[in-house]
C-alpha positions in Angstrom: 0.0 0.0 0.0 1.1 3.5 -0.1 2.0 5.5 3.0 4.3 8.5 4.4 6.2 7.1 6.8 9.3 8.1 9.0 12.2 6.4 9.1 14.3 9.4 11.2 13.3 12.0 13.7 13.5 15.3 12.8 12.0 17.7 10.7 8.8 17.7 7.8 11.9 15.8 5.6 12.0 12.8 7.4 8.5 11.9 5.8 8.9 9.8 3.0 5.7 8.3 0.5 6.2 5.3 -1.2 5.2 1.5 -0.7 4.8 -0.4 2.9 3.0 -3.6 3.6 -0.3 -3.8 3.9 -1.0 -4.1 7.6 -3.2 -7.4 8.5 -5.6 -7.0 11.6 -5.3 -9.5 14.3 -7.7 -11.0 17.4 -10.3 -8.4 17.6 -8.8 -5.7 15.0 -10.0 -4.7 11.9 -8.9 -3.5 8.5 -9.6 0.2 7.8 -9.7 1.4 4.1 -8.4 5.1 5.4 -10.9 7.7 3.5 -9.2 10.7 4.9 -7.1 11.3 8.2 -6.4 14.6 9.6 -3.4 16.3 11.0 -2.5 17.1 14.6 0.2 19.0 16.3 0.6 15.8 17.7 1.7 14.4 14.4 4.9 16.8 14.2 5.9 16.4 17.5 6.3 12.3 17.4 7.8 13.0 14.1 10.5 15.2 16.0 10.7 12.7 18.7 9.6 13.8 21.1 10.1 11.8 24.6 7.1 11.1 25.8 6.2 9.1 23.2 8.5 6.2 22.5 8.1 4.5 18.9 9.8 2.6 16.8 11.1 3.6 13.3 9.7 3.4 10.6 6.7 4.5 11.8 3.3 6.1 10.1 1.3 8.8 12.0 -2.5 10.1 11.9 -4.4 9.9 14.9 -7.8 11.0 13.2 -9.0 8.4 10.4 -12.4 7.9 8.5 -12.8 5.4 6.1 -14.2 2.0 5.3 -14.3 -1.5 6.6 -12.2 -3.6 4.4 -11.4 -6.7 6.4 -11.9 -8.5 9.9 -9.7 -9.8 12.0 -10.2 -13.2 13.9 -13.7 -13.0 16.6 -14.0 -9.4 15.0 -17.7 -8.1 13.1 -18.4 -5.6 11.3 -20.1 -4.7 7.6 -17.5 -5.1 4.7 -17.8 -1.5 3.1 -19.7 0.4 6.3 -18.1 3.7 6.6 -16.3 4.3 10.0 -14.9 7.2 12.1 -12.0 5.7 14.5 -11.7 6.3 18.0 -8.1 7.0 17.8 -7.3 6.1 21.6 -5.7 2.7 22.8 -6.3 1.1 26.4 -5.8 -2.4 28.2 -9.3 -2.3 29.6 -8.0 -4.3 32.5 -6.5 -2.2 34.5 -7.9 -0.1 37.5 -8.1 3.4 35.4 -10.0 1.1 32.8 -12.3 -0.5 35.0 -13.1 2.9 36.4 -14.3 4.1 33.3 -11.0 6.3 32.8 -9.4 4.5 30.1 -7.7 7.9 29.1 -5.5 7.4 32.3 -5.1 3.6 31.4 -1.4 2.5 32.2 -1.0 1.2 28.7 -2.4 4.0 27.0 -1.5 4.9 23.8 -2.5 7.5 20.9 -3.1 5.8 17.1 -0.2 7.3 15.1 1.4 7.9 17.8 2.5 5.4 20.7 -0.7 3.5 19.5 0.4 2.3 16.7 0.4 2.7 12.8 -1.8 5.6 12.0 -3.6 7.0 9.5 -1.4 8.3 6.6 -1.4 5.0 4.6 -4.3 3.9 2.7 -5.0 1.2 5.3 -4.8 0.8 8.8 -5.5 -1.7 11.5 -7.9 -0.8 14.4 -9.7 -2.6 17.4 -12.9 -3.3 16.3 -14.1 -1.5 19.6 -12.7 1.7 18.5 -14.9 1.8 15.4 -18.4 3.7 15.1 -20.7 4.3 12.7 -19.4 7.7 10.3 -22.4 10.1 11.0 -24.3 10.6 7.5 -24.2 14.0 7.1 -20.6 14.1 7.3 -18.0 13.5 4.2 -14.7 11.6 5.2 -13.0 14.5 5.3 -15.1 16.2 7.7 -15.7 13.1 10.1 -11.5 12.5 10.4 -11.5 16.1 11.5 -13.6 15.4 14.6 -12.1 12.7 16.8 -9.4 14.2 18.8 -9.8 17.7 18.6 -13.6 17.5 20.0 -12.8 14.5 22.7 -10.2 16.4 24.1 -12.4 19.7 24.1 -15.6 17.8 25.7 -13.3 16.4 27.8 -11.6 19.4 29.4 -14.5 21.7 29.4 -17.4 19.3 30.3 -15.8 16.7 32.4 -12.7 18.5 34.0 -13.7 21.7 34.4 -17.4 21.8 34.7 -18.7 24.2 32.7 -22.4 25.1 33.3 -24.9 27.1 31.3 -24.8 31.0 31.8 -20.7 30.5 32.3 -18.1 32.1 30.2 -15.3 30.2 28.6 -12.3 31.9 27.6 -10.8 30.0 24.1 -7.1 30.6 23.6 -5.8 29.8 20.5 -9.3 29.9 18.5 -8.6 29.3 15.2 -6.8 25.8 16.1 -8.3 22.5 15.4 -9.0 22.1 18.8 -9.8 25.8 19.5 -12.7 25.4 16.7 -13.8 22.4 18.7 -13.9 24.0 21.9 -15.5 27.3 20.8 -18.8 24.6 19.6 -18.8 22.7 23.3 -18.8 25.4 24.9 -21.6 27.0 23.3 -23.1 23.6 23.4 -23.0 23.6 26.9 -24.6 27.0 27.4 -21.5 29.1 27.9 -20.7 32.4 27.0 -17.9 32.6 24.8 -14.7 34.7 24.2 -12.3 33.4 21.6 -8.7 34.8 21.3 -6.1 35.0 18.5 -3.2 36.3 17.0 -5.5 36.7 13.7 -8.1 38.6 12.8 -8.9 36.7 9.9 -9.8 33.8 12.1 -11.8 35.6 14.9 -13.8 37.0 12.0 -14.4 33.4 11.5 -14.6 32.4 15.4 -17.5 34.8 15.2 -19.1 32.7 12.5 -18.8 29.7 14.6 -20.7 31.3 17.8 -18.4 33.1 19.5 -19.8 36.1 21.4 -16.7 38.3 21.7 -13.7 38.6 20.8 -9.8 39.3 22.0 -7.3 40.2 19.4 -4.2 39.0 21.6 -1.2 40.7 20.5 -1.8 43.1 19.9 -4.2 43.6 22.3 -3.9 42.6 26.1 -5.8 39.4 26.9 -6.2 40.0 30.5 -7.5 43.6 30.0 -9.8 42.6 27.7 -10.8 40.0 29.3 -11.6 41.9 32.4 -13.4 44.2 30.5 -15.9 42.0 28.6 -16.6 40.2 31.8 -17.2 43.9 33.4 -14.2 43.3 36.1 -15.1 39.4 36.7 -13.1 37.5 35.0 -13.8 34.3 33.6 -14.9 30.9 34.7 -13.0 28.8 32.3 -9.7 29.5 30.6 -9.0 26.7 27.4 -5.6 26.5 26.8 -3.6 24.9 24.6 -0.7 27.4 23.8 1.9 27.4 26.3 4.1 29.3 28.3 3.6 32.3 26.0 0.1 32.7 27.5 -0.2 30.9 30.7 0.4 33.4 33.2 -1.8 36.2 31.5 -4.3 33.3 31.0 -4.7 32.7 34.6 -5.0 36.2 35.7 -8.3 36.3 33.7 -9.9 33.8 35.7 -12.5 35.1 38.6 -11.7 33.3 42.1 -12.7 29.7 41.8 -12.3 29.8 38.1 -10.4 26.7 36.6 -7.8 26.8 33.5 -7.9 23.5 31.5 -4.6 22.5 29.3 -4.0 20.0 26.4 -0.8 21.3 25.0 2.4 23.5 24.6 3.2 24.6 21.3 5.0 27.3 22.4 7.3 25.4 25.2 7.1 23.0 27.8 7.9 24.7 30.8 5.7 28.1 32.2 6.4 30.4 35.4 3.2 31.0 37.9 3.1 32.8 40.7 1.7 30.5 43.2 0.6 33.4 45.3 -2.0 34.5 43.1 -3.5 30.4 42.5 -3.9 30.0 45.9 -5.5 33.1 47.2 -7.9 33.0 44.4 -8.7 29.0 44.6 -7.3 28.6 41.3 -7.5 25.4 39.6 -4.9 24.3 36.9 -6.3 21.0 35.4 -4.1 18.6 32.8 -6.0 17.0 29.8 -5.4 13.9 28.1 -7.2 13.3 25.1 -10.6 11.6 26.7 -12.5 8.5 27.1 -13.9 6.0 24.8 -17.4 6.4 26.8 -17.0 10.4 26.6 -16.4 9.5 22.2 -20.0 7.4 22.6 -21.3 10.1 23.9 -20.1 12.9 21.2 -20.9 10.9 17.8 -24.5 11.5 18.3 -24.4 15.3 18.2 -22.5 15.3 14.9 -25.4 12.8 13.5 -28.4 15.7 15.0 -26.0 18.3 13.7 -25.7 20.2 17.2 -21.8 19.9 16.2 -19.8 20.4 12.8 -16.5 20.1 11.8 -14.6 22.5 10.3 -12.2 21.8 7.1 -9.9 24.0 7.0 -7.4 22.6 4.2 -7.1 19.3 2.4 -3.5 18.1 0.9 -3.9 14.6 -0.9 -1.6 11.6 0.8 1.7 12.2 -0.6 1.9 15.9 0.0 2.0 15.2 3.5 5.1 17.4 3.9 3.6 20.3 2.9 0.0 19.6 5.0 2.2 19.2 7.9 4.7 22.9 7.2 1.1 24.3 6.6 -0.1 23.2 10.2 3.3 24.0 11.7 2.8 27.4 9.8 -0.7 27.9 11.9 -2.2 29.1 8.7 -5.2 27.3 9.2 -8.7 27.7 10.5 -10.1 24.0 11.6 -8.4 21.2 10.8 -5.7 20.0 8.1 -6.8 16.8 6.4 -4.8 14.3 4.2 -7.4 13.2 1.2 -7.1 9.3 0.3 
């Protein structure tokens, strides 16, 4: 089959297209016809090998796949042809996280395309039949791979971690992001008032679009003061972040005492300065994502079927221009998500 693999770690030259074996699903897996996959920043930090995530080379990435059932593994079942979006998380379902219904924590867990395995750039890839649902018919491929991660982890951070309630408001660093265009929808799904923040105004003219109710152009204007201001001196009960230490302690001043900032990344740097001062005579929470759970997934499909959530497309590269889908993403030229076209 044809894939883009990695065979170094480094930069967007390490990924090479060409020919790879066709992957053959085991006990309980199943052969997936990849449709379309989408990009994460995930992607380019595996493929610059990163620590956290140890893999073994060569190795193809894609967490986010939609396609079509092509084969079964041994005691598997599914419909040869029925279209699929993949849950891309991996667990052992035996341990105590798993039991507990927080597979997300599992001590096995991995990422597909990451430390899950093969992912989705390849024009087939090998699945747990568990981690396949039905593709919601309103959605093309391209549009269903573009929900999986980015939406889990947003439901995940804003419903489950930090609580947010109807008549709330939800700070959204970031905005324009794949994740940020996620988390601007739950939130509004859950009833929150919503203030998205960029470094474009290109894409918070577009935030707007998606139902955001104010905006913060951040530079060049200061997010805390604006914050303050559309929240007439509050602050905020939610911060979503996703940036970094370029943002986090400016971030946390905009929360109002009690408030609670949620992270899933750090594009900008691992490491951040707080003054613990200020967290703990305010009751500050600081809560760590990690993706989300297979039962919080089960729960998110629907709304995409009902069409309370959509995903948003914001470029498509075909498989072997991989290199340049990723330089695009790395670029943060795009609004939504980046998707490879099979």
């Amino acid at each position: 089959m044809k894939a883009v693999r990695i065979d170094a770690f480094g930069g967007p030259e390490t990924l090479v297209y060409g020919d790879v074996a066709e992957p053959r699903p085991g006990p309980g897996e199943i052969l997936v016809r990849v449709r379309a996959c989408a990009l994460n920043h995930l992607d380019l930090w595996v493929r610059e090998g990163i620590p956290a995530y140890k893999i073994r080379l060569p190795h193809v990435l894609g967490n986010d796949i939609a396609g079509e059932v092509a084969g079964l593994g041994p005691g598997a079942s599914a419909a040869i042809g029925s279209k699929v979006v993949v849950f891309p998380g991996r667990s052992c379902w035996t341990c105590a996280f798993c039991k507990a219904g927080r597979d997300n924590l599992c001590e096995s867990y991995g990422i597909l395309g990451a430390n899950g395995g093969w992912g989705g750039y390849a024009e087939f890839a090998v699945v747990p039949a568990g981690n396949l649902f039905p593709m919601p018919a309103s959605l093309t491929f391209e549009e269903a791979a573009s929900f999986p991660l980015t939406f889990l982890t947003a439901a995940h951070m804003l419903e489950t971690l930090a609580g947010v309630q109807s008549g709330q408001t939800v700070l959204v660093l970031g905005a324009g992001s794949g994740v940020g265009v996620a988390a601007i929808q739950i939130a509004k799904h859950l009833g929150a008032r919503v203030l998205a923040a960029s470094t474009s105004a290109e894409k918070l003219a577009r935030a707007k679009a998606l139902g955001a109710d104010a905006l913060i152009h951040s530079p060049p204007e200061d997010l805390y003061r604006q914050a303050l201001r559309l929240t007439e001196g509050a602050g905020v009960d939610a911060v979503f972040e996703h940036v970094g230490p370029a943002v986090l302690a400016d971030a946390l001043r905009c929360l109002r005492p009690g408030g609670a900032l949620v992270t899933c990344g750090a594009t900008t740097g691992p490491t951040a300065e707080i003054d613990l001062r200020y967290l703990f005579s305010r009751e500050l929470r600081i809560l760590g994502a990690r993706m989300g759970t297979l039962a919080e997934f089960r729960k998110l499909v629907p709304l995409f079927d009902s069409g309370r959530l959509r995903p948003v497309v914001g470029r498509t590269f075909p498989l072997k221009e991989a290199r340049a889908a990723q330089e695009y993403l790395a670029d943060r030229r795009q609004f939504g998500k980046v998707v490879l076209s099979l």
